[in-house]
C-alpha positions in Angstrom: -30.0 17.7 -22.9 -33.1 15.9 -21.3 -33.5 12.6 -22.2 -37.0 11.0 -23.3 -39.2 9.9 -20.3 -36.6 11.6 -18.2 -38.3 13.9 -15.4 -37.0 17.5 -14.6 -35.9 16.7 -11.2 -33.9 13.6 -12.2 -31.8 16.1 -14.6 -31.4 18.5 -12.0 -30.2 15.9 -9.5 -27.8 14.2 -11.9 -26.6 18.2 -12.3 -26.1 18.4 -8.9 -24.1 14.9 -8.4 -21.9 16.8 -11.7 -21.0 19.8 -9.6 -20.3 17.4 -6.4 -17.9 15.4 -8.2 -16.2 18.3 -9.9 -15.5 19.4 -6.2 -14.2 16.1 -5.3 -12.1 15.5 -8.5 -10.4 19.2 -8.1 -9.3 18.3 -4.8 -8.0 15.1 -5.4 -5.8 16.4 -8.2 -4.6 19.0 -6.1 -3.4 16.9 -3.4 -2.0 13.9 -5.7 -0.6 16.9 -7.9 1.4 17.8 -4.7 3.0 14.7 -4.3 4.0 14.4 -7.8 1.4 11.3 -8.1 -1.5 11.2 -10.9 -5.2 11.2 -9.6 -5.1 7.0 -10.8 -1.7 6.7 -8.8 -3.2 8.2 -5.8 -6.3 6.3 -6.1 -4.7 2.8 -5.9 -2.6 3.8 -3.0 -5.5 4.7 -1.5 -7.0 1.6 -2.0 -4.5 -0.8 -1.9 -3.8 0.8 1.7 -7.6 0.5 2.8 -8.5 -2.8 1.6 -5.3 -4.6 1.4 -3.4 -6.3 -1.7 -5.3 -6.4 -5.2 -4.5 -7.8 -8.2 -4.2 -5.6 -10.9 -7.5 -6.4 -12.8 -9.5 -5.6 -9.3 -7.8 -2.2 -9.5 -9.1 -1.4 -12.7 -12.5 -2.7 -12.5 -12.9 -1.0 -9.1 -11.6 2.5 -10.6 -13.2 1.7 -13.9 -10.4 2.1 -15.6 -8.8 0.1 -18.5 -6.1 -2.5 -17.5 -3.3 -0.5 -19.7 -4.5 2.6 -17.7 -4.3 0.9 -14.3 -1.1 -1.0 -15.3 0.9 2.9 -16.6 0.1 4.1 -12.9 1.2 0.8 -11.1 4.0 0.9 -13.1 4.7 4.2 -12.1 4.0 3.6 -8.8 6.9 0.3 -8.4 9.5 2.8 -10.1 9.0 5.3 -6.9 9.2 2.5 -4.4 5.1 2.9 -3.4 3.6 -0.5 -4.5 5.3 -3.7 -4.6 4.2 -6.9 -6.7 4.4 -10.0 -4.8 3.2 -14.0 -6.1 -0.2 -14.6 -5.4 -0.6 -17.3 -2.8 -3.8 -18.5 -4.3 -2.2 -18.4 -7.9 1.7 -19.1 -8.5 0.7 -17.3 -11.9 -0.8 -14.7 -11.0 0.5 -11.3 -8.9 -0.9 -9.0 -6.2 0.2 -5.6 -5.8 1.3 -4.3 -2.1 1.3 -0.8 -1.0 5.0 -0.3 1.0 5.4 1.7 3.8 6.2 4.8 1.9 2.9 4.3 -0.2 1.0 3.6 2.9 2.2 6.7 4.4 1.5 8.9 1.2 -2.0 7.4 0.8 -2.8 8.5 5.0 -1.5 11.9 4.1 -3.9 12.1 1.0 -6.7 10.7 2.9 -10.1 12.8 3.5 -12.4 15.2 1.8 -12.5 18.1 1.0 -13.1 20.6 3.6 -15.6 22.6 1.6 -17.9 19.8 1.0 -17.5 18.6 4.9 -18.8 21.8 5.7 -21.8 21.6 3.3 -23.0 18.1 4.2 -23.5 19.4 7.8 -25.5 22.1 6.8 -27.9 19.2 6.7 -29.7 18.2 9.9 -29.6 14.7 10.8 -33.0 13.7 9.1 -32.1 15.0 6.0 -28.8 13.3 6.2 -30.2 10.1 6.7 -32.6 10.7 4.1 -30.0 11.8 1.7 -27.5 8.5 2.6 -30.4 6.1 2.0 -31.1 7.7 -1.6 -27.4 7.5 -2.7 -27.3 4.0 -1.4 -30.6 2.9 -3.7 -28.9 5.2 -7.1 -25.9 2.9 -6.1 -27.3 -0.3 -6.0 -29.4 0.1 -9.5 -25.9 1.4 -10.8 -24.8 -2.1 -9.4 -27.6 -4.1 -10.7 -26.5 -2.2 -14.3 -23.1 -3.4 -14.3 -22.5 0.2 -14.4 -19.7 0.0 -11.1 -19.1 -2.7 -9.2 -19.8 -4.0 -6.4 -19.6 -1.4 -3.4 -18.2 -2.3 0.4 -22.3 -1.1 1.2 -24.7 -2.5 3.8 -26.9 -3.1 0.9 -24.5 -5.8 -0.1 -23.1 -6.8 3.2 -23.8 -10.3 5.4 -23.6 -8.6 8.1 -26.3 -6.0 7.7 -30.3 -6.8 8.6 -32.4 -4.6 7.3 -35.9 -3.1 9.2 -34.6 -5.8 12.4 -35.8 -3.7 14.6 -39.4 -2.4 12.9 -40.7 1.0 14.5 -37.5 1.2 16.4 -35.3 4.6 16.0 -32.5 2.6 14.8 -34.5 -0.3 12.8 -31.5 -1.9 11.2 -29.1 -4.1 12.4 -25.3 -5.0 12.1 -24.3 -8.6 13.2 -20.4 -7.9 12.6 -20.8 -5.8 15.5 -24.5 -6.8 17.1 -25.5 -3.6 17.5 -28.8 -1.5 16.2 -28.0 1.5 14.0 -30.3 4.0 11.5 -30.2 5.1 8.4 -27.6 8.0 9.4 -25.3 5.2 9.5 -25.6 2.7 6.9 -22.5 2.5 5.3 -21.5 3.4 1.8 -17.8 2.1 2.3 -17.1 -0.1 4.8 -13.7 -2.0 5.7 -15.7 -5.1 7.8 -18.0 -5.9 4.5 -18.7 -9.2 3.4 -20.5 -9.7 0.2 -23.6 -11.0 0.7 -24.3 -11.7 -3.0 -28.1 -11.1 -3.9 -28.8 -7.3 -2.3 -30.8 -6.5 0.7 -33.7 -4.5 0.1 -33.0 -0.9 2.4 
C-alpha cells in the first residue's frame, strides 16, 4: 500500500529497512531463544548492562514497550537471578533495576550482530557508508522530533558533538568528549559517552 503524497522510493526504502529488521529480529530470538530468555528479557539485559541501572518506566519507553510488558520480563528476569531491584537514591519511593553478574555475563554473550548483515554493510565502500550513517541519523531524528522513539545516545543529540567544526576539512565534525575531529563514517548512532544536549544539532 502507498500512501498519498508518498514517493516510490520512500516505499521502497521503508521496504528495505522491513527486510533489515526482520534479519535483526530473527537473530536476536535465536540467540535469546538459546538462553531460555524472551527477545524483551534479552533486550533489557542488554541495556541495563550498557547503560547502567534504569527504572522500569525508562525500560519501557526505550523498548517501546508497555509498562506491564516490560514489568512480565523484569519479573522474569529477578526470578532467574539476572536483574536485581535496588531503592533509588534520588527517590526513596521509587526503584532501579541492576543487571547482576550472571545477567551481565549473559547480556556480553548475546552481544553483536548478526554476521550476515556485518558482512553486507561492508560491501559498502566507505563513502557510501558514511552516506548511508548520515541518512539513518536524519530518519532518526524526525522519528525523534515525532515522539515516535525516544531520544537516541546520537551525536545529533549529544553536547559533546560540533557539527561542520572543521568546514572543508575531511573530518569536518568535531567531538569535545574526546577533542578530536571525526567524519561522517563515524558519527555515532549509539554512543555510551552521550550527553543530551536537548534542542538537536543540525548534521
Amino acid at each position: 500500500m502507498q500512501y498519498r503524497g508518498m514517493s516510490s522510493a520512500t516505499t521502497q526504502i521503508a521496504t528495505g529497512l522491513s527486510r533489515i529488521g526482520t534479519v535483526i529480529r530473527a537473530e536476536r530470538q535465536r540467540a535469546a531463544s538459546e538462553q531460555a530468555l524472551s527477545p524483551t528479557q534479552a533486550q533489557i539485559l542488554g541495556l541495563l548492562t550498557a547503560r547502567g541501572p534504569a527504572r522500569l518506566s525508562v525500560l519501557a519507553a526505550e523498548l517501546a514497550v508497555s509498562q506491564p510488558t516490560a514489568s512480565d520480563a523484569v519479573a522474569a528476569l529477578v526470578r532467574k537471578g539476572h536483574v536485581e531491584r535496588r531503592a533509588d537514591p534520588d527517590d526513596g519511593r521509587a526503584t532501579r533495576l541492576y543487571a547482576t553478574d550472571s545477567g551481565s555475563a549473559l547480556a556480553k554473550s548475546l552481544a553483536g550482530w548478526p554476521e550476515a548483515l556485518l558482512g553486507a554493510i561492508d560491501v559498502l565502500d566507505e563513502t557510501e557508508r558514511a552516506v548511508l550513517v548520515r541518512a539513518l541519523m536524519r530518519v532518526i531524528v524526525k522519528l525523534q522530533d515525532e515522539g515516535a522513539i525516544p531520544v537516541q545516545k546520537m551525536c545529533a543529540t549529544c553536547l559533546h558533538f560540533r557539527p561542520n567544526a572543521h568546514p572543508g576539512a575531511e573530518r569536518p565534525h568535531h567531538c569535545a568528549f574526546v577533542d578530536a575531529p571525526f567524519g561522517d563514517a563515524a558519527l555515532r548512532i549509539d554512543c555510551a559517552d552521550h550527553a543530551e544536549a536537548g534542542p538537536r544539532r543540525v548534521v
